[in-house]
N, C-alpha and C positions, 0 to 999 in steps of 0.2 A: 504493500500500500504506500500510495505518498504522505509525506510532512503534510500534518495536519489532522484537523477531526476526520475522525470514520467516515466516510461517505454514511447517509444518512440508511440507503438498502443495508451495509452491513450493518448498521447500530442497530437499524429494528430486527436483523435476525440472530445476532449472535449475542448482543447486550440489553436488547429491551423487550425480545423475546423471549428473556432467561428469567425475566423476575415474575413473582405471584403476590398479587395482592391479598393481602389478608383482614388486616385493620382499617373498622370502617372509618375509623378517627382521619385517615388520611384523603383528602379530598381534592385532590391534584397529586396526580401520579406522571411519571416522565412519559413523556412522548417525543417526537423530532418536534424542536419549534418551541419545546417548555424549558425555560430554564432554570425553572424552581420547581420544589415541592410544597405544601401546603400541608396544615395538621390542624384540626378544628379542634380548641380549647372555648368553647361555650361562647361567651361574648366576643371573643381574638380569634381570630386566623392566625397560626405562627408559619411565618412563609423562612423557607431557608434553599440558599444554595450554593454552590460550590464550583471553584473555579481555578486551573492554573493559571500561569503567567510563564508563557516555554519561549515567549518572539522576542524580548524585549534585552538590554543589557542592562541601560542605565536606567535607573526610575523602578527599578524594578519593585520596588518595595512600596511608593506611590499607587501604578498600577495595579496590583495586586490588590489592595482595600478596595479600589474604584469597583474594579470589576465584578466582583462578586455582592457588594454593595448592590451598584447598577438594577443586579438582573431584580434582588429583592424591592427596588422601586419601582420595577418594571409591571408591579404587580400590583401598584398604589401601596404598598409597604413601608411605614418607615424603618430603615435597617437600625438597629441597637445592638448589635454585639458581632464580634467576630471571633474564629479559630483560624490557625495559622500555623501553618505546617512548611519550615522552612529545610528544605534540602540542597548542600552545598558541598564544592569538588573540593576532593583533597588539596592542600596547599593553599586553603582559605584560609586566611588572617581575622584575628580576634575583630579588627578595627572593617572587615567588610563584614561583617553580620551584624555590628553598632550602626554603621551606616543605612543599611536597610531596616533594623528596627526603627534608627529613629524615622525612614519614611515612611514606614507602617504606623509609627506612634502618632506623629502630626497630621496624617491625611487621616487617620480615624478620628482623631480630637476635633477636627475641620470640618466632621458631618456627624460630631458628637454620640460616635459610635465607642464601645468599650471592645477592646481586645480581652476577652474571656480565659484563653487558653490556647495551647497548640504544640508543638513537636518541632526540634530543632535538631540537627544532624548533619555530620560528615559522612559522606559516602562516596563509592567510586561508581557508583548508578546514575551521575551524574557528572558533565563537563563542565557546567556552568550551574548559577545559580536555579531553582526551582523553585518558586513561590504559589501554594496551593490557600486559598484561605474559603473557609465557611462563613456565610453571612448568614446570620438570624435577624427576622422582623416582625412585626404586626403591625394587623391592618382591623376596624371592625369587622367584625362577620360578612355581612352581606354588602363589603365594597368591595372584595378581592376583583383584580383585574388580571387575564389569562391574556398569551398570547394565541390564543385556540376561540377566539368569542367576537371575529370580524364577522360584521354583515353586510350585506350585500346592499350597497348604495351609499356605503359606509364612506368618507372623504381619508384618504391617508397621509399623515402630516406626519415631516419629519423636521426635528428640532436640530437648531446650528447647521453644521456642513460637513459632507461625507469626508471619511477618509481620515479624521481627525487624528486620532490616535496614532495610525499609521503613521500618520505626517510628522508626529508627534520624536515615537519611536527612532524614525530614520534620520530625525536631525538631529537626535543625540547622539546616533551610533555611529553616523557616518556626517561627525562635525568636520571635519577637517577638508574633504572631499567638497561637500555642498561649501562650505565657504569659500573655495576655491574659485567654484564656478560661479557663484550668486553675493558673495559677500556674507559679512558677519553678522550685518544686521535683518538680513530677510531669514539667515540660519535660526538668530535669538527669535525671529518671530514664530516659526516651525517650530522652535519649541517649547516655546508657550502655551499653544496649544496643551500641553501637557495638565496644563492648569482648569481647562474647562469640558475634562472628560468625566466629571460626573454627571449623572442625571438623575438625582436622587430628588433634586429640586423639583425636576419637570413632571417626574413620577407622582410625585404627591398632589402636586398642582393638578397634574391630570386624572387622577382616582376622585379626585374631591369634585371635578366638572361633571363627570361621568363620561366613559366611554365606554367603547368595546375590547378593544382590544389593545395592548403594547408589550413592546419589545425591542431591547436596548441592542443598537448596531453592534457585536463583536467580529468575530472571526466570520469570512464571507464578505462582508461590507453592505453596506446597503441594501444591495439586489439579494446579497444572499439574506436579508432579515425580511426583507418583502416576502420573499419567495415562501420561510418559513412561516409565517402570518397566515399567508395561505394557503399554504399545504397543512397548518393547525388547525385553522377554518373549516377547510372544506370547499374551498371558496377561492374566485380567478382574482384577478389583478388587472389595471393600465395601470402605468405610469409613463412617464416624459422625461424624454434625457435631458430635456435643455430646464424641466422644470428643478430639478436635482441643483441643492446648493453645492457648488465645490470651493472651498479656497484657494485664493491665487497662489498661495506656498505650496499646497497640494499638488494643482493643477503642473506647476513647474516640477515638483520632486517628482511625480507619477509618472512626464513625458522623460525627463532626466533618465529613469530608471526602468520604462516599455512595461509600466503596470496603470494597470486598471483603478481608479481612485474609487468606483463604484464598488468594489471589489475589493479595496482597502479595508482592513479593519479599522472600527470605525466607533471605540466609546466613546461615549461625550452626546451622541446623538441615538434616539429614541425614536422607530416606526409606534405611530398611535393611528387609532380607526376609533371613527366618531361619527355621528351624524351629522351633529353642528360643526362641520370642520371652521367653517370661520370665524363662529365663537369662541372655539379653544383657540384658533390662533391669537385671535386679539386679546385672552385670557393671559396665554402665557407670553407674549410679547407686552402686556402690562406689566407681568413680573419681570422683565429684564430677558427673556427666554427666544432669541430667536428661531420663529418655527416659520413654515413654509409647506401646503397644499401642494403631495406630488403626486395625485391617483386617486383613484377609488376601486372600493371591492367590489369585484362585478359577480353574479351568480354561474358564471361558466367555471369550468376548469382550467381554461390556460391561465398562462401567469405573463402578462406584455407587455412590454419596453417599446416605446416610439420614440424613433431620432430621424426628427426632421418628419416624412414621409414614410419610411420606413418600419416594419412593425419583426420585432425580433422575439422569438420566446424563453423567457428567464428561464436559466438549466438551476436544478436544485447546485448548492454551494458546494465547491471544490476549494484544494486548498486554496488559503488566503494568498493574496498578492504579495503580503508581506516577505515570505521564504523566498522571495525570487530575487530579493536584494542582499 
């Protein structure tokens, strides 16, 4: 197989075929497209999920809290606690495991999250660093939001601009390169980005509006979060390539490096399906949140991409663009 998540045919047959529900207490079980689980405690929903961090070098301890954060806001969830499972290569120094605590300590104090507990280790099962962490949240009972609950005439809004993360990533890792060709100062701006990959704001803002469905952009990028929206559905897709926000940092690192920014991973930005799409936009562009109408859910099966004239069919998500740099 290639770098990267399981193609989604083998997950459902060899990992999501394997397991057996038992306890009714759990009311959100994995499927392709979920990336929480969900456990009914009477008046709370306790949503939790779980996440590595295998693309990244620098920030790695940053990304890490976002991400698995993300997914439980993705569900109107506010996150409150995390576990943290850190695995590093031999010939790790005391002072790089301080350095990633402390950016797991500050980026969870930042979204007033507590670090609970977790597992720290040298191994040779690894070359680089591996940061895995568990997010726990609650939400009330009857506001949980799935990325499996788009409907059909639904508007689909995505928050900030593709590729984020990605963008993010590559100008850490490959600072010297990009400054080369583009300068120091469009490098610092790539990676600032780094700063606006939560969406744990947009998530709660959005659970509280009401919608149908969300789910925070990771690995896949955009089209692959679309895709799973609605393949969790049940349910087709349009979207617009020109309507898709990119950054101009993006836009240059993606052509720099013959990748796809659609296709970028992409926290920091959040696929939502709504009815009112242009209420929630002006909702969360009140709060500071730039969002932007790119589709609707349509009751067919296909899942379509128009550029320009042309009408293309979203393929379910391969690996990320990211490996190819």
């Amino acid at each position: 197989m290639e770098i990267g998540k399981v193609p989604n045919d083998i997950l459902n047959k060899t990992v999501l075929g394997k397991l057996n529900n038992k306890r009714s207490e759990v009311i959100l079980r994995p499927r392709v497209g979920e990336d929480c689980c969900a456990v009914d405690f009477d008046n709370y929903t306790c949503v939790l999920s779980n996440d590595p961090v295998t693309g990244a070098i620098n920030e790695v301890g940053r990304i890490a809290v976002h991400v698995s954060c993300n997914d439980v806001a993705a569900c109107g969830a506010e996150p409150l606690g995390l576990l943290v499972t850190i695995l590093a290569p031999p010939g790790t120094y005391d002072a790089d495991i301080e350095t990633i605590m402390t950016q797991l300590s500050e980026t969870a104090d930042s979204l007033n999250v507590d670090i609970m507990g977790g597992h720290t280790e040298i191994t040779t099962s690894v070359t680089r660093f591996v940061i895995v962490t568990t997010a726990i949240g609650k939400v009330p009972k009857n506001k949980l939001v799935t990325s499996s609950g788009a409907k059909e005439g639904d508007s689909i809004i995505l928050t900030k601009t593709a590729g984020m993360e990605g963008t993010a990533i590559i100008a850490h890792d490959k600072e010297k390169i990009l400054s080369e060709k583009f300068g120091e100062e469009f490098v610092n701006r790539a990676k600032a980005f780094i700063e606006n990959i939560s969406v744990v704001k947009e998530g709660i803002i959005a659970g509280r509006f009401g919608v149908n469905a969300m789910h925070d952009v990771t690995e896949g990028g955009v089209l692959g979060a679309l895709w799973e929206v609605a393949e969790a559905s049940g349910k087709g897709l349009v979207t617009y390539y020109e309507s898709i926000p990119v950054a101009h940092e993006t836009e240059k690192i993606c052509r720099l490096y013959s990748i796809d920014p659609l296709r970028l991973i992409s926290s920091g930005c959040m696929v939502i399906t709504c009815s009112d799409g242009e209420g929630l936009v002006k909702e969360l562009e009140s709060n500071g949140i730039k969002a932007t109408i790119i589709g609707r859910i349509t009751g067919e099966k296909e899942k379509i991409l128009y550029k320009g004239n042309k009408a293309a069919i979203i393929e379910q998500p391969g690996p990320d663009e990211l490996f190819k740099v």
